[in-house]
C-alpha atoms as one frame of an Amber mdcrd trajectory, in Angstrom:
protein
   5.893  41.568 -42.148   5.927  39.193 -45.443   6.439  41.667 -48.526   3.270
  40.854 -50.532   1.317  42.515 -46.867   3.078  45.529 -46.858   2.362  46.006
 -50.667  -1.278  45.196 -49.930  -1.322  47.909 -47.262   0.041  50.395 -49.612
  -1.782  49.891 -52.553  -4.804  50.142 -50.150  -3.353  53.303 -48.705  -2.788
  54.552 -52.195  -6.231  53.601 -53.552  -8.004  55.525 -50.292  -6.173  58.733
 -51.112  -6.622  58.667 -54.839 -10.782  57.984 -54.277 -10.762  60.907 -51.447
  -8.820  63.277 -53.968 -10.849  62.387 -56.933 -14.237  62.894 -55.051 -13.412
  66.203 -53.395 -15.927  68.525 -54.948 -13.586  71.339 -53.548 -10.774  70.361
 -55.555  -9.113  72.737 -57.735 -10.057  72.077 -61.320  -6.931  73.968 -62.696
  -5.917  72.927 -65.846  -3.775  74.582 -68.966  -5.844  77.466 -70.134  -6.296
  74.964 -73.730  -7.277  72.124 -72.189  -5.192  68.450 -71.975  -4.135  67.661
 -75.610  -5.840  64.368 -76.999  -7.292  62.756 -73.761  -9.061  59.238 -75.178
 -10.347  57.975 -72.109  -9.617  60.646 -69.993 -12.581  63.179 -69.137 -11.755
  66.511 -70.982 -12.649  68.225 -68.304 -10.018  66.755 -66.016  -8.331  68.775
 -63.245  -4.530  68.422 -63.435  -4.222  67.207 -59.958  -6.643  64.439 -60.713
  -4.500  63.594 -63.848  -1.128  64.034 -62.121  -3.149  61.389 -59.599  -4.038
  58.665 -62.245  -0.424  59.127 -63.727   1.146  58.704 -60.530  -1.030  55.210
 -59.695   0.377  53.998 -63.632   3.826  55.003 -62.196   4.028  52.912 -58.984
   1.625  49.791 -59.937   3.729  48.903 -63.313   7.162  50.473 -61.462   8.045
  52.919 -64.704   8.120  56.323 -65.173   6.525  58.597 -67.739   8.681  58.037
 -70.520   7.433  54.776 -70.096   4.516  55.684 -72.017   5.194  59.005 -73.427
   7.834  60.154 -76.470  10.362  62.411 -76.294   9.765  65.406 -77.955  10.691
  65.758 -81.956  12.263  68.898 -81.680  15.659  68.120 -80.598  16.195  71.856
 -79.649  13.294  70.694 -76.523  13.750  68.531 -73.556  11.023  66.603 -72.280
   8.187  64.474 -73.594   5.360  64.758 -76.028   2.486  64.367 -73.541   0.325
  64.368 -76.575   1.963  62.028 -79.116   0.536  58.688 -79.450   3.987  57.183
 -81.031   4.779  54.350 -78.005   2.181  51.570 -77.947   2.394  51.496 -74.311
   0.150  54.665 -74.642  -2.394  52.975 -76.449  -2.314  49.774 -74.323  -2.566
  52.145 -70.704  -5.797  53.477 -72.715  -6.999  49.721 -72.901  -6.209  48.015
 -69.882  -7.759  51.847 -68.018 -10.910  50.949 -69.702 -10.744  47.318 -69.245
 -10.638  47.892 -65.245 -13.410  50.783 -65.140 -15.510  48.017 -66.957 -14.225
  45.551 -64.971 -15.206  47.560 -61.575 -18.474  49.175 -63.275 -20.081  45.493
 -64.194 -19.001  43.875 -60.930 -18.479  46.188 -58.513 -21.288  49.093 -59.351
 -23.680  47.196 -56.473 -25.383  50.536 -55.888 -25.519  51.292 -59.637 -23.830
  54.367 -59.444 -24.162  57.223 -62.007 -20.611  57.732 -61.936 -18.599  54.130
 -61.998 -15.600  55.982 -62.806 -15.173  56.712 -59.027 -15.143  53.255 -58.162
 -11.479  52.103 -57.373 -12.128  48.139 -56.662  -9.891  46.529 -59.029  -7.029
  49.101 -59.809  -3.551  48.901 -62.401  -1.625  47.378 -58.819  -4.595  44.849
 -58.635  -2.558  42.374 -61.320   0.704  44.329 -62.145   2.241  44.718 -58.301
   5.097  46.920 -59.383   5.637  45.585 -62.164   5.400  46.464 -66.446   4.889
  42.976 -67.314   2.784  40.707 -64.535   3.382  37.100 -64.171   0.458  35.338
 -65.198   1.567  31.738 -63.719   0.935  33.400 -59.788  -2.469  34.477 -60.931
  -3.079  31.169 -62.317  -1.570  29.216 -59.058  -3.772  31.683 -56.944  -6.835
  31.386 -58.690  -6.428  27.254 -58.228  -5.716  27.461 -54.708  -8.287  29.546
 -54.149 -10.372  27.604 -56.110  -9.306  24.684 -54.459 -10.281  25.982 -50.722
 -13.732  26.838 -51.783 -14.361  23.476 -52.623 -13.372  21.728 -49.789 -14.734
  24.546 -47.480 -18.233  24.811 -49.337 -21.266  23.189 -47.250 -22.609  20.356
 -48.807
């Protein structure tokens, strides 16, 4: 099987089980008894497993993990990372491109004009990055044309 399918079929796979776990009125909503420390985007309200769940799809679509985004904590005394800080601009920019695709999905994917376009997981982070931090543009570009390219000489005249 040619490696691009079998990353298809498990994005797909992934994408299935993170819309069946985020819609699961059942689900725990178990989260620190304080609440998440300076969610942006993020509901407030979020259960941890659904935030473990949208950290995990940043984790394998740009192939990092979560130091990728988040600091190390100041006190040198403490291992781990400062969930909360906002020092790496790969923080910010997760923030971004998170809103960019719920807009993305909510303007041209929302067909049923759905009250809650956050649920809908059409175009996702693995959509463009594929595993990787830093996507190459030029096979987007080449894809697009060829793509382009088919439609026109396939289009009924």
């Amino acid at each position: 099987m040619k490696k691009w399918h079998l990353g298809a079929i498990l994005a797909i796979a992934f994408v299935i089980t993170l819309g069946a776990s985020s819609n699961n009125p059942s689900e725990s909503i178990a989260k620190p008894e304080d609440g998440f420390k300076n969610l942006k985007v993020l509901p407030k309200d979020i259960s941890e497993k659904a935030l473990d769940s949208v950290m995990g799809e940043f984790c394998i679509s740009l192939g990092v993990h979560c130091n990728f985004c988040h600091a190390r904590k100041e006190d040198t005394t403490q291992r781990g990372l400062d969930f909360a800080s906002d020092k790496k601009m790969e923080k910010e920019i997760a923030r971004h491109m998170y809103t960019m695709t719920a807009n993305i999905n909510n303007t041209f994917f929302n067909w049923k004009s759905s009250t809650h376009p956050d649920t809908i997981h059409t175009v996702v982070c693995y959509t463009c990055h594929r595993g990787d931090k830093f996507p190459d543009s030029k096979m987007f570009l080449s894809r697009i044309d060829s793509i382009e390219q088919a439609y026109h000489k396939n289009r009924p005249h």
